[in-house]
Structure formats: C-alpha cells, structure tokens
N, CA, C and O atoms as a Tinker XYZ file with bonds, in Angstrom:
   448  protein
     1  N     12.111000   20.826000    0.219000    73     2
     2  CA    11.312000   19.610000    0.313000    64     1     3
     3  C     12.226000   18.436000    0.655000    63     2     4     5
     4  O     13.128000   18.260000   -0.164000    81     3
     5  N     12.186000   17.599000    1.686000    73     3     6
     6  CA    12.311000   16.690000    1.966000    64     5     7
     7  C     12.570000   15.320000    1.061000    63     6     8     9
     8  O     11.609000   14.932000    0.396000    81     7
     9  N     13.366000   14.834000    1.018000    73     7    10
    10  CA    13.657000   13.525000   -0.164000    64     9    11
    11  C     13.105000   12.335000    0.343000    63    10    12    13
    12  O     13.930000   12.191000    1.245000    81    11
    13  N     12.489000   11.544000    0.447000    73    11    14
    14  CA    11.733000   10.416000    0.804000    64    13    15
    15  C     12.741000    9.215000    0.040000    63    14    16    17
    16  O     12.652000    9.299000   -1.184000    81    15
    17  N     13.501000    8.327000    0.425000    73    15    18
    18  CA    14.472000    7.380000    0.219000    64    17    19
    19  C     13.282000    6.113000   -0.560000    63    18    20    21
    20  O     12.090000    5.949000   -0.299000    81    19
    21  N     14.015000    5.495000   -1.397000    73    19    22
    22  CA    13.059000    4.396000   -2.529000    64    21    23
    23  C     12.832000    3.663000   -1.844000    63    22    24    25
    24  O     13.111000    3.979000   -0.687000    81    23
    25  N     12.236000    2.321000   -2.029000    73    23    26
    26  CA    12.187000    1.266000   -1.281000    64    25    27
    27  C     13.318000    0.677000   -1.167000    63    26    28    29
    28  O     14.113000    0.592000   -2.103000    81    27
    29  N     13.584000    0.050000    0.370000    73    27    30
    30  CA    15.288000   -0.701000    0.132000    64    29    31
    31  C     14.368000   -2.360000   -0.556000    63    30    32    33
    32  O     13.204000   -2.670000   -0.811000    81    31
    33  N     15.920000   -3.131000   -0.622000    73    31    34
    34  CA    15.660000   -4.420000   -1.232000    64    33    35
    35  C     14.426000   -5.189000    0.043000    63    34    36    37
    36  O     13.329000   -5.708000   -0.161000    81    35
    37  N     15.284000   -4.942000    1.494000    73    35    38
    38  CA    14.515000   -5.765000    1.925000    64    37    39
    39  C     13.572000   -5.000000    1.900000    63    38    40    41
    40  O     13.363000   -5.345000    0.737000    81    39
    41  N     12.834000   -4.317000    2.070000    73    39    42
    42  CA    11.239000   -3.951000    2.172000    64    41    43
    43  C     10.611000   -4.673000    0.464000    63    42    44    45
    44  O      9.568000   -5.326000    0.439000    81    43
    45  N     11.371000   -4.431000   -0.724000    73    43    46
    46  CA    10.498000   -5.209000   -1.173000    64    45    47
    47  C     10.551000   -6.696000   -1.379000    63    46    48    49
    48  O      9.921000   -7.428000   -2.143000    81    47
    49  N     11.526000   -6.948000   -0.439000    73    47    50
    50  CA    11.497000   -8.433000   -0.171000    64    49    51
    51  C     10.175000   -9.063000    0.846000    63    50    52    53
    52  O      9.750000  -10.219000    0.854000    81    51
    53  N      9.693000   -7.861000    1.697000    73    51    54
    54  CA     8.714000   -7.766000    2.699000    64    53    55
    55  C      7.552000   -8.027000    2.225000    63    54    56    57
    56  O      6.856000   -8.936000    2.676000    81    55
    57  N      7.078000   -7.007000    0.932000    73    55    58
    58  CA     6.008000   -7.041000    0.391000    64    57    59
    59  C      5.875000   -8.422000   -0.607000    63    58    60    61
    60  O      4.899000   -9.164000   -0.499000    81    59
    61  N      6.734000   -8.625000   -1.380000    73    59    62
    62  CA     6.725000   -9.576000   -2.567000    64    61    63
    63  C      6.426000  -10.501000   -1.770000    63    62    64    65
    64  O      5.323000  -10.989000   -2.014000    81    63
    65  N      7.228000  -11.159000   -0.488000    73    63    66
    66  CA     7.034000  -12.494000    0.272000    64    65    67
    67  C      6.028000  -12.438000    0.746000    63    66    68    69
    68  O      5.468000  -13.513000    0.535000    81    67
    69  N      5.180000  -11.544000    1.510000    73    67    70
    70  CA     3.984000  -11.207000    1.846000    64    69    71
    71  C      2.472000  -11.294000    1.043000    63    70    72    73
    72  O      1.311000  -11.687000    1.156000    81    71
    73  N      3.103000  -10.845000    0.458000    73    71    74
    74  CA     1.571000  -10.783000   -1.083000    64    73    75
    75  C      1.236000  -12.504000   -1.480000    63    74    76    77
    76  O      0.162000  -13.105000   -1.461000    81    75
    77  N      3.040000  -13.127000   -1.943000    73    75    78
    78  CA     2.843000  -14.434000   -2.550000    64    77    79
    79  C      2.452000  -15.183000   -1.315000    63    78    80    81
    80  O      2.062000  -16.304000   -1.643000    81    79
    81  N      2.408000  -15.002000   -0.047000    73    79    82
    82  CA     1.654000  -16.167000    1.164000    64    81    83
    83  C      0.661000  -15.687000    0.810000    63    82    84    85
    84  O     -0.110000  -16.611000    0.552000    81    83
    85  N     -0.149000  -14.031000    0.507000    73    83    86
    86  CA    -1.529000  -14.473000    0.923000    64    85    87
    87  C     -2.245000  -15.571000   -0.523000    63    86    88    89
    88  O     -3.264000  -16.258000   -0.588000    81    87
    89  N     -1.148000  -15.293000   -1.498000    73    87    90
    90  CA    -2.161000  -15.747000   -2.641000    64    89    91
    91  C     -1.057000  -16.974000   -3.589000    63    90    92    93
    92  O     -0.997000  -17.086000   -4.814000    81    91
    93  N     -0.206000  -17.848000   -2.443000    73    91    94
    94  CA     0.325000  -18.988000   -2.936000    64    93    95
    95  C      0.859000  -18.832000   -4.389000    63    94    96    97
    96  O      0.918000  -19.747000   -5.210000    81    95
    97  N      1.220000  -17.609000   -4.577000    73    95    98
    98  CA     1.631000  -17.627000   -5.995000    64    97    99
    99  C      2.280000  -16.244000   -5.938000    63    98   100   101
   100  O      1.823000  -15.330000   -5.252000    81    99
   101  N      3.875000  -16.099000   -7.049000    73    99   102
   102  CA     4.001000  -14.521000   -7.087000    64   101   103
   103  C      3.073000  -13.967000   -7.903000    63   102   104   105
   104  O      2.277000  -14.410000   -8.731000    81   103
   105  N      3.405000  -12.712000   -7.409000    73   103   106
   106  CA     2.412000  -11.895000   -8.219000    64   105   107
   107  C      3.693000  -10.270000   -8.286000    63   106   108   109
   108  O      4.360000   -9.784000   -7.372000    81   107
   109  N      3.609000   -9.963000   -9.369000    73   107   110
   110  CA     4.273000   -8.925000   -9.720000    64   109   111
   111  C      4.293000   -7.646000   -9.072000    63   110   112   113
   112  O      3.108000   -7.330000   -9.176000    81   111
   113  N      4.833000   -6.747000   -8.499000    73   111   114
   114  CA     5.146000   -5.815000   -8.170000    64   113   115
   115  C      5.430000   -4.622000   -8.682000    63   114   116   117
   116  O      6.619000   -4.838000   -8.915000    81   115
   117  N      5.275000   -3.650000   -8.999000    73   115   118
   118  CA     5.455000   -2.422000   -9.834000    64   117   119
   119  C      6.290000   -1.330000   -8.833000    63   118   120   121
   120  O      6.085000   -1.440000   -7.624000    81   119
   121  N      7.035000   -0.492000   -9.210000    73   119   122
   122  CA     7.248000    0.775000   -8.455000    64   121   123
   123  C      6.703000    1.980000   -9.564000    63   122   124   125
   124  O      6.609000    2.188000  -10.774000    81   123
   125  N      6.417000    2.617000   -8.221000    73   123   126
   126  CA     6.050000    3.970000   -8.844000    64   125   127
   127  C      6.509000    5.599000   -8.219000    63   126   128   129
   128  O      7.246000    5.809000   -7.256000    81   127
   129  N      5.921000    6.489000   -8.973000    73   127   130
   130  CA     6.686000    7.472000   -7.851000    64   129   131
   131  C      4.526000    8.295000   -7.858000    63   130   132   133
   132  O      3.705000    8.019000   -8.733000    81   131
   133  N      4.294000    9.093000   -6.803000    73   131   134
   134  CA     3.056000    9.389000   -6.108000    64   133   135
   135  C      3.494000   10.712000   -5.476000    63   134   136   137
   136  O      4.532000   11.114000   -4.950000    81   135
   137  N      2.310000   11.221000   -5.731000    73   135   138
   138  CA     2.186000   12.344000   -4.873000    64   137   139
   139  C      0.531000   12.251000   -3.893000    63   138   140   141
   140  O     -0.650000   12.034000   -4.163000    81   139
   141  N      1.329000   12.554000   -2.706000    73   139   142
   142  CA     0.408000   12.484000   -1.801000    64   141   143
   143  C      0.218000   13.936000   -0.775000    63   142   144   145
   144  O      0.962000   14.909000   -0.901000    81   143
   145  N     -0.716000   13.880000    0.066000    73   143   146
   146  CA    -0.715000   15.045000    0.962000    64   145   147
   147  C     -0.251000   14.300000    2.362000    63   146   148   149
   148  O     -0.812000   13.400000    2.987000    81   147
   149  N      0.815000   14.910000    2.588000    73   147   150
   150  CA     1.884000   14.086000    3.995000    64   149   151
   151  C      1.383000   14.480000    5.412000    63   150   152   153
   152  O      1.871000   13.952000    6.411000    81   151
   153  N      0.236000   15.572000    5.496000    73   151   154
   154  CA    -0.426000   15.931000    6.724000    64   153   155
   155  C     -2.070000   15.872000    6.301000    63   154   156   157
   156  O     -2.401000   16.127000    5.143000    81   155
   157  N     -3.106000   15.502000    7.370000    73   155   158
   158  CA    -4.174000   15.966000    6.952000    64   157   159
   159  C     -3.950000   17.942000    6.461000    63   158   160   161
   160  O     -3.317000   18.910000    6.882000    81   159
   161  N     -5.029000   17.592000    5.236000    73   159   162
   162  CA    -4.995000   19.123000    5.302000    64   161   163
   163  C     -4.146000   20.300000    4.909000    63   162   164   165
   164  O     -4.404000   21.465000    5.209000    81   163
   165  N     -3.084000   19.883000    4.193000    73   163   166
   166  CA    -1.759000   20.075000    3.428000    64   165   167
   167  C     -2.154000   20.411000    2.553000    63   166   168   169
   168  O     -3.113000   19.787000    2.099000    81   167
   169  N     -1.532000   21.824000    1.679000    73   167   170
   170  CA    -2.091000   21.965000    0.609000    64   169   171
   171  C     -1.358000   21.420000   -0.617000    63   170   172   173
   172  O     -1.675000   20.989000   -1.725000    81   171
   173  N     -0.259000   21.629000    0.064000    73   171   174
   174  CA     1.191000   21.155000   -1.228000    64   173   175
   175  C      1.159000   19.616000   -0.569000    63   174   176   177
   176  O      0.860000   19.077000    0.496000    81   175
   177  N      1.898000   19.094000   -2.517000    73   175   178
   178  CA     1.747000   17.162000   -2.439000    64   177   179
   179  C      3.175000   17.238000   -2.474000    63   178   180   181
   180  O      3.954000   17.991000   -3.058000    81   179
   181  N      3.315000   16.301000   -1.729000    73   179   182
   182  CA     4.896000   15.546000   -1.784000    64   181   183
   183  C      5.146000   14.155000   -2.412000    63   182   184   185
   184  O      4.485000   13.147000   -2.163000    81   183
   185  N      6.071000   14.233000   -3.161000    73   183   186
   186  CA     6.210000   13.393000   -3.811000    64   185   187
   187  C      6.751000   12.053000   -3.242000    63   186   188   189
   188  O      7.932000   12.169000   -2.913000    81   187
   189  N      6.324000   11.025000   -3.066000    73   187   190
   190  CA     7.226000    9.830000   -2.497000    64   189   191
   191  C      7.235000    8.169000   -3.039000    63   190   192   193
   192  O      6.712000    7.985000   -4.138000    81   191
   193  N      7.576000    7.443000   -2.608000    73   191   194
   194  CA     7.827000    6.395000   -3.528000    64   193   195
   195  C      6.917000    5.571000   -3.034000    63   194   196   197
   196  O      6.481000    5.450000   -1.889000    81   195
   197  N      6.625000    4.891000   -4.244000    73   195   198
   198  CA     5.192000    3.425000   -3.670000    64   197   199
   199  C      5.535000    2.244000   -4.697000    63   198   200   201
   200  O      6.242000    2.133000   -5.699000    81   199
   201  N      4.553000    1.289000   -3.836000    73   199   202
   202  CA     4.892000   -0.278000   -4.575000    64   201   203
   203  C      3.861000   -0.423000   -5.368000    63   202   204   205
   204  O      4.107000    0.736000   -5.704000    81   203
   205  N      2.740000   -0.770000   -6.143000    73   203   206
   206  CA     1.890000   -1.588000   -6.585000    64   205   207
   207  C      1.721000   -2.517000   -7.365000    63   206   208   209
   208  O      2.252000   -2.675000   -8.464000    81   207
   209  N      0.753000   -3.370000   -6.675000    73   207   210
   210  CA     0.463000   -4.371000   -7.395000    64   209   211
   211  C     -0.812000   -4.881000   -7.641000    63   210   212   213
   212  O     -1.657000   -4.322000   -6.943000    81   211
   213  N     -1.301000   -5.829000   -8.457000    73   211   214
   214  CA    -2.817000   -5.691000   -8.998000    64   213   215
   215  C     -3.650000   -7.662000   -8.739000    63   214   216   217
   216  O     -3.486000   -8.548000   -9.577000    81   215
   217  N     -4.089000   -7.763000   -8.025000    73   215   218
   218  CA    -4.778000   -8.767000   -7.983000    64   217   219
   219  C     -6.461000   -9.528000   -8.448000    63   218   220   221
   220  O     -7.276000   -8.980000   -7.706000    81   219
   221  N     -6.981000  -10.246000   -9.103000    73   219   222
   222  CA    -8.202000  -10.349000   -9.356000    64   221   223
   223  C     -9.375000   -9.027000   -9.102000    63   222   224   225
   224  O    -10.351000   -8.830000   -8.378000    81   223
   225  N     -8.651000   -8.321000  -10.124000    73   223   226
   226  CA    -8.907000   -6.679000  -10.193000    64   225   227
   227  C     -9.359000   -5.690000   -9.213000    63   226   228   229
   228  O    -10.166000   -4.771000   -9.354000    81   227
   229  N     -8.452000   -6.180000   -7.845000    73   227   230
   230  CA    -8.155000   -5.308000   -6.881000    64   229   231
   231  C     -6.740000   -4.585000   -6.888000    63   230   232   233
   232  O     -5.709000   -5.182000   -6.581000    81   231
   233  N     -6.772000   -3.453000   -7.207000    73   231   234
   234  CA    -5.500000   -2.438000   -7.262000    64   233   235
   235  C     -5.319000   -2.241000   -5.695000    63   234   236   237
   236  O     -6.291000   -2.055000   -4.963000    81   235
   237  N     -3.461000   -2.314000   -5.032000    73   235   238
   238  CA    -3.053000   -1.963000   -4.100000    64   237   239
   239  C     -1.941000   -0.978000   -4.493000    63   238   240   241
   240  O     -1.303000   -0.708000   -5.510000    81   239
   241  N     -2.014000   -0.497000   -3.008000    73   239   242
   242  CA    -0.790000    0.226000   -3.131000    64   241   243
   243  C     -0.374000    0.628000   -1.566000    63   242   244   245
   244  O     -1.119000    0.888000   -0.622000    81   243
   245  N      1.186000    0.581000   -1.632000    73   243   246
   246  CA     1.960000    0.905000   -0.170000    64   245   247
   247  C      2.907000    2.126000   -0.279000    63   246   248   249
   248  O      4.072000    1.770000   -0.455000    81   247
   249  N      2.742000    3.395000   -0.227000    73   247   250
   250  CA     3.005000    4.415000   -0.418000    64   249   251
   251  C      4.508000    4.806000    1.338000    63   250   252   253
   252  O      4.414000    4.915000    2.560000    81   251
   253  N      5.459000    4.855000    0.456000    73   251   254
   254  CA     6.512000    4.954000    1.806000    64   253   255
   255  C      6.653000    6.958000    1.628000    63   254   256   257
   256  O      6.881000    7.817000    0.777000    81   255
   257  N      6.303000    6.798000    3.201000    73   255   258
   258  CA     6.446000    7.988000    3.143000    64   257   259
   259  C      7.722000    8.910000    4.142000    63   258   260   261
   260  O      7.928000   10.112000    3.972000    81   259
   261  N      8.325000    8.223000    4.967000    73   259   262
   262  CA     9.746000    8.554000    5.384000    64   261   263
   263  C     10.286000    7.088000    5.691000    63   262   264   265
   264  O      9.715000    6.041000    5.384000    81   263
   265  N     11.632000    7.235000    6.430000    73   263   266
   266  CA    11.828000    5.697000    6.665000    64   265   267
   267  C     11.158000    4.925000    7.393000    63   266   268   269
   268  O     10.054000    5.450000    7.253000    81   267
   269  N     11.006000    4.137000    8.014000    73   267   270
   270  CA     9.606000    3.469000    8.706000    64   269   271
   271  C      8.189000    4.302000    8.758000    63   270   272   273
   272  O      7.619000    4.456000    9.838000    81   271
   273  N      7.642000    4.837000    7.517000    73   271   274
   274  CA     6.534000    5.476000    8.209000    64   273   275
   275  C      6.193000    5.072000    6.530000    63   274   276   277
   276  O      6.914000    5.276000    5.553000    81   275
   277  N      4.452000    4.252000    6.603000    73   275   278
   278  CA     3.737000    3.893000    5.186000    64   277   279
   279  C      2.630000    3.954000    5.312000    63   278   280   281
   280  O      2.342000    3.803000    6.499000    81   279
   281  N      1.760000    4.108000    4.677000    73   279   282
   282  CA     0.292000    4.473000    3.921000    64   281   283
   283  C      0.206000    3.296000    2.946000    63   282   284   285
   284  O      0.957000    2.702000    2.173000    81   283
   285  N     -1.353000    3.230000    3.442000    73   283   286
   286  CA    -1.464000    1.475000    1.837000    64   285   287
   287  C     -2.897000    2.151000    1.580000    63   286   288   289
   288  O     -3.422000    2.916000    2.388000    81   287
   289  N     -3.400000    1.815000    0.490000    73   287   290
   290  CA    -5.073000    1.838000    0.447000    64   289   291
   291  C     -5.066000    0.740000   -1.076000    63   290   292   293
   292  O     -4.106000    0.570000   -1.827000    81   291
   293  N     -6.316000    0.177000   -1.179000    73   291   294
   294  CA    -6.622000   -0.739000   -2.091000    64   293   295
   295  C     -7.835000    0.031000   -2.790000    63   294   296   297
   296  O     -8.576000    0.846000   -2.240000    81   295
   297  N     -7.885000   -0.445000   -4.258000    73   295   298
   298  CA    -9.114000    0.430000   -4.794000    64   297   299
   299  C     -9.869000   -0.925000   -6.234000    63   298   300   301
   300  O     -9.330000   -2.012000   -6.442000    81   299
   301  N    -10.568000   -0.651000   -6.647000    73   299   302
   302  CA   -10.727000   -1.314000   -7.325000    64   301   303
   303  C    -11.356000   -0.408000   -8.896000    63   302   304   305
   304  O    -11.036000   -0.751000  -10.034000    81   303
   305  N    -12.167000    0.616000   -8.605000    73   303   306
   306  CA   -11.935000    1.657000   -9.320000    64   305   307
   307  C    -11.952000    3.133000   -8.736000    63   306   308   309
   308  O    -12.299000    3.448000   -7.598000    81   307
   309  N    -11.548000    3.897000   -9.658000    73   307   310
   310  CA   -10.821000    4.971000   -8.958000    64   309   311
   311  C    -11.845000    5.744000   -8.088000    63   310   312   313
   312  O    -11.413000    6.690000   -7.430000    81   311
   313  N    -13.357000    5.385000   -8.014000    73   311   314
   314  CA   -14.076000    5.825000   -7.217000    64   313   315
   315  C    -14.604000    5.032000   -5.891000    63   314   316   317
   316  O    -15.419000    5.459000   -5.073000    81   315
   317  N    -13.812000    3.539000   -5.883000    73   315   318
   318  CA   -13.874000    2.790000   -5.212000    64   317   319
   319  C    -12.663000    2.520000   -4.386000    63   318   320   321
   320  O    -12.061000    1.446000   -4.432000    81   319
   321  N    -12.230000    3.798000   -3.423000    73   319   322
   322  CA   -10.995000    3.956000   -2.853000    64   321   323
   323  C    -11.486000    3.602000   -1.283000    63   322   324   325
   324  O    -12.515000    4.008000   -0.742000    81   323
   325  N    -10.309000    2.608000   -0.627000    73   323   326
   326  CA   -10.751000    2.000000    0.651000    64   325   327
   327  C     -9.393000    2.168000    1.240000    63   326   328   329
   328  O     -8.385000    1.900000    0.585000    81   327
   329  N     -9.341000    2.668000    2.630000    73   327   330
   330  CA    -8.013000    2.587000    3.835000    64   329   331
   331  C     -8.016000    1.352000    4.826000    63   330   332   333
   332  O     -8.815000    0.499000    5.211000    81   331
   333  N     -6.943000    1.644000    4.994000    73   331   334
   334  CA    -7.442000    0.144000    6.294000    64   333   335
   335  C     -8.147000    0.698000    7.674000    63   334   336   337
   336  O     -8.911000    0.005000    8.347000    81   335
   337  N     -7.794000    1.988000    7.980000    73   335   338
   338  CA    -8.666000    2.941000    9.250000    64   337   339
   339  C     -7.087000    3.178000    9.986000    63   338   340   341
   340  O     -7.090000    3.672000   11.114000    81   339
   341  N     -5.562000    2.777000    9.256000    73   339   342
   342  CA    -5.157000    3.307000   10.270000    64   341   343
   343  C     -3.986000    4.414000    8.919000    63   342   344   345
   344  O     -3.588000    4.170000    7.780000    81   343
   345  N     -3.785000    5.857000   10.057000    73   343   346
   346  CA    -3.176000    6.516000    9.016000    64   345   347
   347  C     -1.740000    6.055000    8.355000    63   346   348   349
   348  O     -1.582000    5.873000    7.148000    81   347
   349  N     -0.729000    5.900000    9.355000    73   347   350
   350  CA     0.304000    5.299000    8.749000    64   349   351
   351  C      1.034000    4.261000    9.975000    63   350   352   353
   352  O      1.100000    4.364000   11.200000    81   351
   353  N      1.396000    3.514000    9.268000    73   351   354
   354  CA     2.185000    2.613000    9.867000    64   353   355
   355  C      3.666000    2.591000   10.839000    63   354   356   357
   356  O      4.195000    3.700000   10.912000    81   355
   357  N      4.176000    1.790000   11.370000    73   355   358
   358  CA     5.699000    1.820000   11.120000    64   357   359
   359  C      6.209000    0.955000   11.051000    63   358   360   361
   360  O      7.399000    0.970000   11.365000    81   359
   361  N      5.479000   -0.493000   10.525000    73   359   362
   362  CA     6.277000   -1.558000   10.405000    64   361   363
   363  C      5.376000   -1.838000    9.202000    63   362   364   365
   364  O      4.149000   -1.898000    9.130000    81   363
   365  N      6.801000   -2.070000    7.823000    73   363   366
   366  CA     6.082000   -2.575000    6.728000    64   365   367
   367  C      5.229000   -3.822000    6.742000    63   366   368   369
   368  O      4.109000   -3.755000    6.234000    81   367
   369  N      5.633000   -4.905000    7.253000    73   367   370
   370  CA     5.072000   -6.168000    7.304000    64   369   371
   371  C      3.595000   -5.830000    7.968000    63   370   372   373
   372  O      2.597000   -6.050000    7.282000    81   371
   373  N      3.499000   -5.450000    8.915000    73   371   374
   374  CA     1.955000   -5.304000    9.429000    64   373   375
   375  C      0.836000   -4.423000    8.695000    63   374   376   377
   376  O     -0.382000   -4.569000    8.802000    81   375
   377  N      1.861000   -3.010000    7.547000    73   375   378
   378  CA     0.822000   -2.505000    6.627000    64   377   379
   379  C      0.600000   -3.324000    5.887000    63   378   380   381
   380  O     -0.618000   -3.445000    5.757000    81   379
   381  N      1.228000   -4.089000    5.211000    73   379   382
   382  CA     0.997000   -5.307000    4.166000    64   381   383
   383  C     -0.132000   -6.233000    4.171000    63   382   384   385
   384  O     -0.917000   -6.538000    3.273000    81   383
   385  N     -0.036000   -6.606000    5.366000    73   383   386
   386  CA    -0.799000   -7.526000    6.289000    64   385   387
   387  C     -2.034000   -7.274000    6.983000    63   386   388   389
   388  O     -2.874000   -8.093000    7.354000    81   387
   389  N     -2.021000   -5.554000    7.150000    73   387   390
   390  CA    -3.570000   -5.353000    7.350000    64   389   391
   391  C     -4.217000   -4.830000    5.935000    63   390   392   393
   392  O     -5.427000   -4.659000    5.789000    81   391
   393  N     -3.293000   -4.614000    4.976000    73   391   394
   394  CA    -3.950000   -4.309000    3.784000    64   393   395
   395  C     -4.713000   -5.437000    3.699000    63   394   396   397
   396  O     -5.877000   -5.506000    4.094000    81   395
   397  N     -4.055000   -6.380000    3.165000    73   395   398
   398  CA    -4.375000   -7.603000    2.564000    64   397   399
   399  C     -5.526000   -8.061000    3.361000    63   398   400   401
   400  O     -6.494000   -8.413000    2.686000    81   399
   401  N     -5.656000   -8.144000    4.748000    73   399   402
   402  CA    -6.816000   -8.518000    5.305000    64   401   403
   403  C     -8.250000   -7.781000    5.347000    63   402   404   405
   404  O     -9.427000   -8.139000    5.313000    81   403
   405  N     -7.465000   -6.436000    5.450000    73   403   406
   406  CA    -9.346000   -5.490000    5.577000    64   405   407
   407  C     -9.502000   -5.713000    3.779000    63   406   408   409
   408  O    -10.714000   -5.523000    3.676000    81   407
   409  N     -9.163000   -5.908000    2.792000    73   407   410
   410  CA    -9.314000   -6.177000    1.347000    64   409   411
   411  C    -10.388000   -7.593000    1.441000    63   410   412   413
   412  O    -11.533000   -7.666000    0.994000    81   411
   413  N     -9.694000   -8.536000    2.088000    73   411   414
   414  CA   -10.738000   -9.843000    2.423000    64   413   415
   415  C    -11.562000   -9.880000    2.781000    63   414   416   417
   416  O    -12.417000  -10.616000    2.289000    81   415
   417  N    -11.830000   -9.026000    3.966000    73   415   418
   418  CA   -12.897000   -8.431000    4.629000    64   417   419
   419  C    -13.755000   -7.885000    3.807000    63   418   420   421
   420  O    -14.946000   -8.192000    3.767000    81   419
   421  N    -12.957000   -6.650000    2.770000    73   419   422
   422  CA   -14.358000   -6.480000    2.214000    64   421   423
   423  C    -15.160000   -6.776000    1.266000    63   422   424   425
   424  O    -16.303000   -6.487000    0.912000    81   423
   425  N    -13.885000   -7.734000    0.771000    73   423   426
   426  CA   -14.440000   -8.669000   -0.402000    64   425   427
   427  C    -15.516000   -9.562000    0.313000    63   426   428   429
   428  O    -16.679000   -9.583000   -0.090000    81   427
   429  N    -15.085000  -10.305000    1.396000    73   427   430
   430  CA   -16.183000  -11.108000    2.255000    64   429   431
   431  C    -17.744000  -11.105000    2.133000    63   430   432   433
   432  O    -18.607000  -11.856000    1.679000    81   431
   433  N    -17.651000   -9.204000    3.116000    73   431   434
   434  CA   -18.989000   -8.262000    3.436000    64   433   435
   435  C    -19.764000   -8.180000    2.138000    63   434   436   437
   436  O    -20.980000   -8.369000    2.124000    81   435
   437  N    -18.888000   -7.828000    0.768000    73   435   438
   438  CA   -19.717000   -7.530000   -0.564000    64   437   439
   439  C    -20.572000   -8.611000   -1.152000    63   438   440   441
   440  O    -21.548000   -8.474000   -1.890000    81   439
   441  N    -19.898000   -9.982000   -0.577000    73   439   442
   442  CA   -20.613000  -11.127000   -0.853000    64   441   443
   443  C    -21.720000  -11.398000   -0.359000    63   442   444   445
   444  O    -22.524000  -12.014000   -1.058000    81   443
   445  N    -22.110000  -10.968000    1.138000    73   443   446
   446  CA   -23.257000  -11.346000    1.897000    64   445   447
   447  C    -24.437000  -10.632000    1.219000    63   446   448
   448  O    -25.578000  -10.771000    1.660000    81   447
C-alpha cells in the first residue's frame, strides 16, 4: 500500500487562509487520518490524510489523497453528505474554494 504524505505546512497555510477570507474570522482546523475508496469501485480503503473543520454546523472536509491530488465533501449530518461534482482536484486552493462555494450555494437554494 502506498503511503499518502500529511499535509505540508503550506497547504495548511492554503486552507486556514482560505476558510478565514470566506468567513473574516479564523476558524480552527483539525487533522485527521480517513479511509477512503481511491478508485470508483475499489473494494479495499486506503488510508490517507484530511483536514477538517466545522462551521455554523456545516462539517467539511479536504481529504489529500497523493501529492497534488484532493477530494473535499461538506456534510451537515452524516446522512446529509454533498460533493462539489468534481472527483478530485489538483490544486488545493481551488478545492477549498469550490468547496466553500457549492456549500453557499446550497445553503442559498435551501433558503428559497
């Protein structure tokens, strides 16, 4: 199995600076370690490293899954699991950044 490297400093310098623009304030950061399925359709989980953090009781999370390559999804409860529509990334700043926006979005839509 493959070793999936932690987050470096700057990536969570990426996310932390990122999170506090969208919401003018820090907001705490967690690491964790996750197991995920690394192909559609995989039967075995691989273990890899993720960030989360928790906002006006929206749970995120940015799941790194080799070096430039990440997965985010936001949930609010564990049956209320949402993607952004794209599978993985390769630039942290833009998963961050479309997290945070399709989250607005659907906070938005729930309002109408």
């Amino acid at each position: 199995m493959k070793h999936i490297p932690d987050f470096t400093d700057t990536e969570l310098w990426i996310i932390r600076s990122t999170v506090k623009e969208r919401y003018s304030t820090e907001v705490p950061v967690e690491l964790a370690e996750t197991e995920v399925r690394a192909r559609p359709g995989a039967r075995e989980l691989t273990v890899c490293p993720a960030v989360y953090w928790e906002r006006d009781g929206v749970h995120f999370v940015v799941f790194k899954m080799d070096d430039s390559r990440y997965r985010c999804q936001f949930f609010y409860r564990l049956h209320q699991m949402f993607g952004t529509g794209v599978e993985e990334f390769e630039d942290l700043g833009e998963c961050v950044v479309t997290l945070l926006r399709v989250q607005a979005d659907h906070a938005a839509q729930a309002q109408c």
